[in-house]
C-alpha positions in Angstrom: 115.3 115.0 87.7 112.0 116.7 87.7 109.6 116.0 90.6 106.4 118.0 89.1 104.1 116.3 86.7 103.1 118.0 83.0 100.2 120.1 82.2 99.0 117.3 80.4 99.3 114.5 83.4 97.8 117.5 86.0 95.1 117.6 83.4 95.0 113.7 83.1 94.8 113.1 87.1 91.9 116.4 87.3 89.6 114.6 85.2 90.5 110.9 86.6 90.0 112.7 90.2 86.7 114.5 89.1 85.5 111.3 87.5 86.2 108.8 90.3 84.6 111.5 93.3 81.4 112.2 91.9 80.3 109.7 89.8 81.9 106.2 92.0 81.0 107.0 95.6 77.5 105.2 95.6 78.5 102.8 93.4 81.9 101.6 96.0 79.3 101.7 99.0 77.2 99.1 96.6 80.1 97.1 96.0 81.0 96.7 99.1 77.6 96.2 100.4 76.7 93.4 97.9 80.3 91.8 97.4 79.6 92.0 93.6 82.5 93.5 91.4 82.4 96.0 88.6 79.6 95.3 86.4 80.3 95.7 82.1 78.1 98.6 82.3 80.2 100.6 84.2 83.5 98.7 82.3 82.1 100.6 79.2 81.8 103.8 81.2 85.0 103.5 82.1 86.1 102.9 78.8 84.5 105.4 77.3 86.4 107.9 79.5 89.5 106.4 78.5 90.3 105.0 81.5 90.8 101.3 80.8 94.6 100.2 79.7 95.4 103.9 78.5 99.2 102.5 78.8 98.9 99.7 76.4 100.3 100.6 73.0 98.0 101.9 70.5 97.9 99.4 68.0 96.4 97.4 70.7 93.8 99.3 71.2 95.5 102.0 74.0 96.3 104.9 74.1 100.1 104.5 74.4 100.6 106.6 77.6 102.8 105.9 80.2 103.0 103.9 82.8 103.3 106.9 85.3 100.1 108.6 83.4 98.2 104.9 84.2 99.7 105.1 88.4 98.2 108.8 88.6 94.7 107.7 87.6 94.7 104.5 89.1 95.5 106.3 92.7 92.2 108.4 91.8 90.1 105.7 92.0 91.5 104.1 94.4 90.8 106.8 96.9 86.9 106.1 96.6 88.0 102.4 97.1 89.8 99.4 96.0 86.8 97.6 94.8 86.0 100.7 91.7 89.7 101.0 91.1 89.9 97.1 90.8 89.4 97.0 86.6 91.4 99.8 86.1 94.5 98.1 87.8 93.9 95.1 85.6 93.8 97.4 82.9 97.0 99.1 83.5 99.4 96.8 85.7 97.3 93.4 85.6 98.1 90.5 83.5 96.7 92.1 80.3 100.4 93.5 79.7 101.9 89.9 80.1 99.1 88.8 77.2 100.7 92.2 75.3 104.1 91.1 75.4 104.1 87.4 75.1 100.9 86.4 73.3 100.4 86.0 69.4 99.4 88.7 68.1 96.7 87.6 67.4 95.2 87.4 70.5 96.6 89.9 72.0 95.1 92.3 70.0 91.8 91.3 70.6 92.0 90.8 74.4 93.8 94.1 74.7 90.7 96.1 72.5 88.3 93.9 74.4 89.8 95.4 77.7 90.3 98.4 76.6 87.1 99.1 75.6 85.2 97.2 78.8 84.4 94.2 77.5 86.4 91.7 78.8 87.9 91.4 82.1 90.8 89.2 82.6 92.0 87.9 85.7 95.6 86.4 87.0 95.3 83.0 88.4 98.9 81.9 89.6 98.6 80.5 93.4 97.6 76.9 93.9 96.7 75.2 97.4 100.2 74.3 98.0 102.0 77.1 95.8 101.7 80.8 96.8 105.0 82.3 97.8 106.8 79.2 96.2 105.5 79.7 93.3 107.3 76.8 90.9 105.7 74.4 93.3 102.8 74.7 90.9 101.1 71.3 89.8 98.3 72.3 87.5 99.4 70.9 84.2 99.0 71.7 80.7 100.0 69.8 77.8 99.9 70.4 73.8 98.3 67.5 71.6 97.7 68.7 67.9 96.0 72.0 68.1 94.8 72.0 71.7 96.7 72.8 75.0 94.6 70.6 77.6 95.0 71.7 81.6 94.0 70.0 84.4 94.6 70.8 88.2 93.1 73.8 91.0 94.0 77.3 91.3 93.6 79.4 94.7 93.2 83.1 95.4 92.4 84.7 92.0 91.0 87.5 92.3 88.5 87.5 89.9 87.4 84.2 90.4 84.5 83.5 89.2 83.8 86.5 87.6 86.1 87.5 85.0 85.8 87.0 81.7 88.9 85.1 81.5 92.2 84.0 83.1 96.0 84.3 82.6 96.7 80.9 84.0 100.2 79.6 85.1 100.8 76.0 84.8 103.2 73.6 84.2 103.6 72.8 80.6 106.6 70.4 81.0 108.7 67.7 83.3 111.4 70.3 83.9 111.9 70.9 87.8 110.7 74.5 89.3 110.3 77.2 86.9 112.1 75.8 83.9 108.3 73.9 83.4 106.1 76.8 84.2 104.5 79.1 81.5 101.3 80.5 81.1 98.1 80.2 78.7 94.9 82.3 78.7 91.8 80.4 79.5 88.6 81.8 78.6 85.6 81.6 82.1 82.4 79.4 79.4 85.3 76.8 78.8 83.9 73.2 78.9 85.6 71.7 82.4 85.8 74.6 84.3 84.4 75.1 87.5 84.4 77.7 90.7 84.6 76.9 94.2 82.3 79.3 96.3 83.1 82.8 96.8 85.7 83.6 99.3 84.9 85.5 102.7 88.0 87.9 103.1 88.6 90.5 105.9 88.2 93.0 103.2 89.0 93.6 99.4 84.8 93.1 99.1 83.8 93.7 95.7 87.0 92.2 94.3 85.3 88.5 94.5 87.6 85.5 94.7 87.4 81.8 94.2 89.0 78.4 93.6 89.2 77.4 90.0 88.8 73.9 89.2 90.0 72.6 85.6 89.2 69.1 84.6 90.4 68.5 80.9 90.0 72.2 79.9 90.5 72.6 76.5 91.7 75.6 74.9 93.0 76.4 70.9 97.0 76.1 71.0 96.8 79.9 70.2 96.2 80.4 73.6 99.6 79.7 74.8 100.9 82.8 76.2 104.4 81.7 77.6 105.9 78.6 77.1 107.6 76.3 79.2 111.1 78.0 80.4 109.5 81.6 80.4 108.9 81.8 83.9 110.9 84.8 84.1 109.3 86.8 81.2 105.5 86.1 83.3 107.6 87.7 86.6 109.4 90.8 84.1 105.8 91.6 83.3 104.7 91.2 86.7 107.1 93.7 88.3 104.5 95.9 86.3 101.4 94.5 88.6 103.6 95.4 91.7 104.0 98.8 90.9 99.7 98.3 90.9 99.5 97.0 93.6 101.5 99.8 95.4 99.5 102.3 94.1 96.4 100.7 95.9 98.3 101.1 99.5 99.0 104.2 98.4 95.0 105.7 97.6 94.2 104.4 100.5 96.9 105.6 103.0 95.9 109.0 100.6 92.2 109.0 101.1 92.6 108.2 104.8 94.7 111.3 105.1 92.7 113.6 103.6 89.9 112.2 105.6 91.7 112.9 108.5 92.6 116.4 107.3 89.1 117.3 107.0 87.9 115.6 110.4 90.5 117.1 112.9 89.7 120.7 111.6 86.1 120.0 112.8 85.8 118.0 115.3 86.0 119.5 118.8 86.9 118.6 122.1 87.9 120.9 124.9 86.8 123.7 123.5 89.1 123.5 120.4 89.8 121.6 117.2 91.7 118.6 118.0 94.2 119.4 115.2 95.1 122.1 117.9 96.6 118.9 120.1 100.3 118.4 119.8 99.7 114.6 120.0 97.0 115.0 116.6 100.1 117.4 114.8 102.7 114.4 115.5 100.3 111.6 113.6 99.4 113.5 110.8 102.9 114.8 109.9 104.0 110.7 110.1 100.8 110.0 107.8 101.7 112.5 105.7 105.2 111.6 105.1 105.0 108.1 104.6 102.1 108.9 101.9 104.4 111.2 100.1 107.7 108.7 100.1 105.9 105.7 99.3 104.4 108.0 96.1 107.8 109.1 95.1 109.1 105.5 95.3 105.7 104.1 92.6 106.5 106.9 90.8 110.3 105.8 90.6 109.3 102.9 89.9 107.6 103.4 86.7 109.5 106.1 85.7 112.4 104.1 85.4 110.4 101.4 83.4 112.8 99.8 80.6 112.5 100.1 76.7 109.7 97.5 77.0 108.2 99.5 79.8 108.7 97.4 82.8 109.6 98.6 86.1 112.5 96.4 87.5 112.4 94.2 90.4 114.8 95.8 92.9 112.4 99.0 92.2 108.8 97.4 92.2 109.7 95.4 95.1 110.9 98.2 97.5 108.0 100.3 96.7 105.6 97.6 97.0 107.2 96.4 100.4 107.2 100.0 101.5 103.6 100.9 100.4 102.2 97.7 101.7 103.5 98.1 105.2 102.9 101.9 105.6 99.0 101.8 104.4 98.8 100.2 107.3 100.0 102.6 109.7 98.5 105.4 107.9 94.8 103.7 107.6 95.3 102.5 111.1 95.7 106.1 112.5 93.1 107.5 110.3 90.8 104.7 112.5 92.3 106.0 115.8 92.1 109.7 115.3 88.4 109.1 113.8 87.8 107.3 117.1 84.5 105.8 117.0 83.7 107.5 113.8 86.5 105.6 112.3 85.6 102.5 113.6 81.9 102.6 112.4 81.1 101.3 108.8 79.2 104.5 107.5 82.5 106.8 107.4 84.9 104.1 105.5 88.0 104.6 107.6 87.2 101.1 108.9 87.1 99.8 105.2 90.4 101.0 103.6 91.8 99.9 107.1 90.3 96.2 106.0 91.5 96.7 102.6 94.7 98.1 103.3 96.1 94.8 105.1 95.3 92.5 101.9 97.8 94.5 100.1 101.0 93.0 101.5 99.9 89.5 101.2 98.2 90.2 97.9 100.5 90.1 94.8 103.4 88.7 96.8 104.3 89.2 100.4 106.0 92.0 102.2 108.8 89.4 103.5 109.0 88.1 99.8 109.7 91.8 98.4 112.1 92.3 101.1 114.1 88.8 100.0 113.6 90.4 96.8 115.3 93.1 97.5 118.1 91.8 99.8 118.6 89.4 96.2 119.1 92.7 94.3 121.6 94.3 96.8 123.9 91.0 96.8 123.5 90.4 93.5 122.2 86.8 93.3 119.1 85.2 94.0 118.8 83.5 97.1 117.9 79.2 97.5 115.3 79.4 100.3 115.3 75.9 99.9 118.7 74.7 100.7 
């Protein structure tokens, strides 16, 4: 058990940290002004860094690295903020590797090239107005006639909405109760009969737009089946992936709160002395500081423990998840605190990450749901929460 990282992935998080802190700051404080994500531009700066899907295999375009080399750059970017990190999550724990390991390969291929090199975004869309949590309740329905898969119904809280270039929908594609009718199939955004609701106004994650989508006889090549009916639990297998993701954005910003706070209580004064001098500063940080470090060590777990086909597995992507979500906000929240009215003013963006932090445990499955989750994994059966 080795808890230090190679030369190689030092070198790999150096240059992911060095790209993310002086090129992304003004661009994240444009983001978040204008609630506008990522544009291509950028995508293809990304990409040309190497930054986009660098743990999808290389015959799709990647550059085969692992998923522990992907977490260590996306926590980089992360720490200038959610919304510039946002297309290398997709990249690298997003619904790209479900189209990787399910898809034909035909399509796979050239959505995962497409992403890698910043030219195509794709988004997630699984939650419905009725179907978040329980997430077989789905009603959007596809159906196969000759060549074409045609899918009707409304999808809620895709981040992405609106904006990416296409969509890893799930649907029903069956009459089969609960998850034995749900698969997935990629829909591309110019698709005749699809339609956006207005963009959402969230507490935070600006610059990571969402909207309803609205699908009235969409129409898409049967090719664009992804998982069929009865593969609800490959879409999940892949999505344990996304978790680990999602973990890693608690963690940059519990991380760049800390550092923040590192810097300010060296310098800021009061009573003739650095407040870091103040027993009651000492206590915080040291909490800060070790729930940054355990909720790393558990995403690195995670990942490291991936399977042969590089996924994570549930018990694992669920208790760091859980644990990441809930501690970001602690740690952002006492970044705000310590910062007093510094941290509460927009200009210093302790008051952001705080914002952003608390999406994070709803996003991408709930805290309480990773904790059934993992209650599920320590009994050894899954639980019927509707009994």
């Amino acid at each position: 058990m080795d808890f230090e990282l190679s030369a190689d992935q030092r070198a790999l998080q150096e240059a992911a940290r060095r790209f993310a802190q002086t090129e992304l700051p003004e661009l994240a404080r444009e983001l978040e002004r204008d609630n506008k994500p990522v544009s291509h531009e950028w995508l293809k700066r990304y990409a040309e860094q190497g930054f986009l899907g660098i743990n999808l295999p290389a015959e799709l375009g990647g550059m085969g690295l692992s998923n522990l080399d992907a977490i260590i750059v996306l926590e980089e970017f992360v720490k200038v903020s959610c919304a510039v990190a946002f297309p290398v999550f997709e990249s690298v724990a997003g619904p790209i590797h479900a189209i990787a390991r399910n898809a034909d390969k035909a399509l796979a291929e050239k959505l995962c090239r497409q992403v890698c090199a910043g030219e195509t975004v794709v988004a997630v869309s699984m939650s419905e107005p009725n179907a978040g949590s329980a997430l077989t309740d789905l009603t959007t329905r596809a159906r196969i006639e000759g060549d074409e898969i045609i899918i009707n119904g409304q999808k809620r809280w895709c981040s992405g909405g609106g904006h990416a270039d296409g969509y890893l929908l799930y649907c029903r594609l069956s009459d089969e109760p609960g998850a034995k009718g749900v698969g997935a199939v990629y829909v591309e955004a110019d698709r005749a009969g699809l339609s956006f609701g207005p963009g959402e106004e969230l507490m935070g994650f600006r610059g990571i737009p969402s909207a309803d989508i609205y699908l009235d006889n969409v129409r898409v090549p049967k090719g664009n089946l992804v998982v069929p009916a009865g593969g609800f639990r490959r879409l999940m297998e892949a999505f344990d992936l996304e978790r680990c993701g999602n973990a890693t954005m608690s963690l940059g910003l519990a991380a760049a709160s800390l550092d923040q706070v590192l810097a300010y209580v060296d310098e800021r004064k009061q009573f003739g002395k650095p407040i870091a001098d103040f027993q009651a500063v000492q206590l915080r940080l040291a909490d800060m500081a070790m729930r940054v470090e355990a909720a790393r060590l558990l995403i690195w777990r995670a990942v490291s423990r991936s399977d042969e086909e590089g996924l994570p597995s549930l018990a694992d992507a669920s208790i760091a998840k859980c644990f990441a979500n809930e501690i970001t906000r602690d740690v952002c929240g006492n970044a705000v605190q310590l910062m007093g009215g510094y941290g509460y003013h927009k200009e210093y963006g302790a008051e952001q990450r705080f914002r952003d932090a608390w999406g994070w445990g709803i996003a991408g499955g709930t805290i309480d749901i990773q904790k059934v989750n993992i209650a599920a994994a320590l009994v050894g059966r899954r639980f019927n929460q509707r009994g």
